[in-house]
N, C-alpha and C positions, 0 to 999 in steps of 0.2 A: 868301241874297242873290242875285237875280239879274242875272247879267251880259248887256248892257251895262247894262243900267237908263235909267231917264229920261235920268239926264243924260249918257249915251251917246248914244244914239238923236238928242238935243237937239243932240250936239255933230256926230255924222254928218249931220244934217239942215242945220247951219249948213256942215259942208264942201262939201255936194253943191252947193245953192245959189252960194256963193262961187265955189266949180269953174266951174258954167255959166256966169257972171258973167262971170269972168275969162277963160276960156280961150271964150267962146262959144261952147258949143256947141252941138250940134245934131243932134237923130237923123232920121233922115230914114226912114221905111217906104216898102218898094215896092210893100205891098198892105195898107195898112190897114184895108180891107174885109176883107180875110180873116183878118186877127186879131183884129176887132169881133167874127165871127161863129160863135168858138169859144167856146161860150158853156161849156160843163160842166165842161170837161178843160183839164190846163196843154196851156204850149205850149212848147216847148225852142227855142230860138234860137242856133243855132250860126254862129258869124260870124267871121271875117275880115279885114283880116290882125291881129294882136297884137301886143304889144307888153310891153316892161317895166312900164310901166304901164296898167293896162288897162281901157281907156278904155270898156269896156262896162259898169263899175262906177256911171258915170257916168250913160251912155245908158241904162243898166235899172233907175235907183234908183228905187222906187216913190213918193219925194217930189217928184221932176218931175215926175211923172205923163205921161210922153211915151209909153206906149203904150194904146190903145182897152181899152176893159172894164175887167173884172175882174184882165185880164193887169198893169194899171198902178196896182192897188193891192196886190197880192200877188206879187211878183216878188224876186228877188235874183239874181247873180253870182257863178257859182263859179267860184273860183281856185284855183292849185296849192296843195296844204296848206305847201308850204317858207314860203309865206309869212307861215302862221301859229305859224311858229316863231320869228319875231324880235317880242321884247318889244311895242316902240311898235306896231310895223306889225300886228301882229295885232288890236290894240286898234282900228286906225281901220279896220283891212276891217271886223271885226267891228261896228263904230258902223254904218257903211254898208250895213249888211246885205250881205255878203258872206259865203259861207260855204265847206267846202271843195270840191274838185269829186273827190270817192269815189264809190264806187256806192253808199254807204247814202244820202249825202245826195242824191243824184239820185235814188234809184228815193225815198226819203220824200220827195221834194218832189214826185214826180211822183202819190203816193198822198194826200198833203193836197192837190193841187188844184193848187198854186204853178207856175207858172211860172220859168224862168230863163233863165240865158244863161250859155253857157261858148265858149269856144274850144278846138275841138281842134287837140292839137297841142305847145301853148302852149309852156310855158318849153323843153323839149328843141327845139324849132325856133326859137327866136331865139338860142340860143345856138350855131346853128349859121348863123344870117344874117350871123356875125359876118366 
């Protein structure tokens, strides 16, 4: 069996959607020219500031389609793996194409082609915003 399957993907597809809907939102690039024109190679996108939830999950889900090329149909969101320890919550990054952010899954995403987006830093720095 593979996980998530259609009707994972199906159900991620309806959250991202809804999310943008609701919470409107909006990515905004500062050089969309220059992520058109990466044409061969991912691109890594490390962004600023974060959050508990994280809100790149959103801005990089390849069913917006909010970035140029190939980058905005091949992309995903790496997150801290703690968050693929709680039951529910693993199941909906995973719908959303989120994956963990280790170095196997970054340097294999960088060797399939894929694009992503993480946040350095991430969970040990907001827990010290506190």
């Amino acid at each position: 069996r593979g996980f998530p399957g259609k009707l994972g993907f199906k159900a991620g597809n309806w959250f991202m959607f809804q999310s943008a809907k609701y919470f409107g939102l909006k990515t905004v690039l500062e050089d969309e020219n220059a992520i058109g024109e990466i044409k061969d190679k991912a691109a890594i996108f490390a962004c600023e500031p974060h959050d508990i939830i994280p809100y790149y999950a959103f801005a990089f889900n390849p069913i917006l389609k909010r970035l140029p090329g190939h980058h905005g149909e091949r992309n995903s969101v790496l997150v801290t793996s703690a968050l693929f320890m709680l039951p529910f919550i693993r199941h909906v990054y995973t719908w959303v194409r989120a994956n963990r952010v280790d170095k196997t899954t970054f340097l294999g995403n960088l060797k399939k082609g894929e694009s992503f987006c993480f946040v350095p830093g991430g969970v040990q720095e907001v827990m010290f915003m506190v």
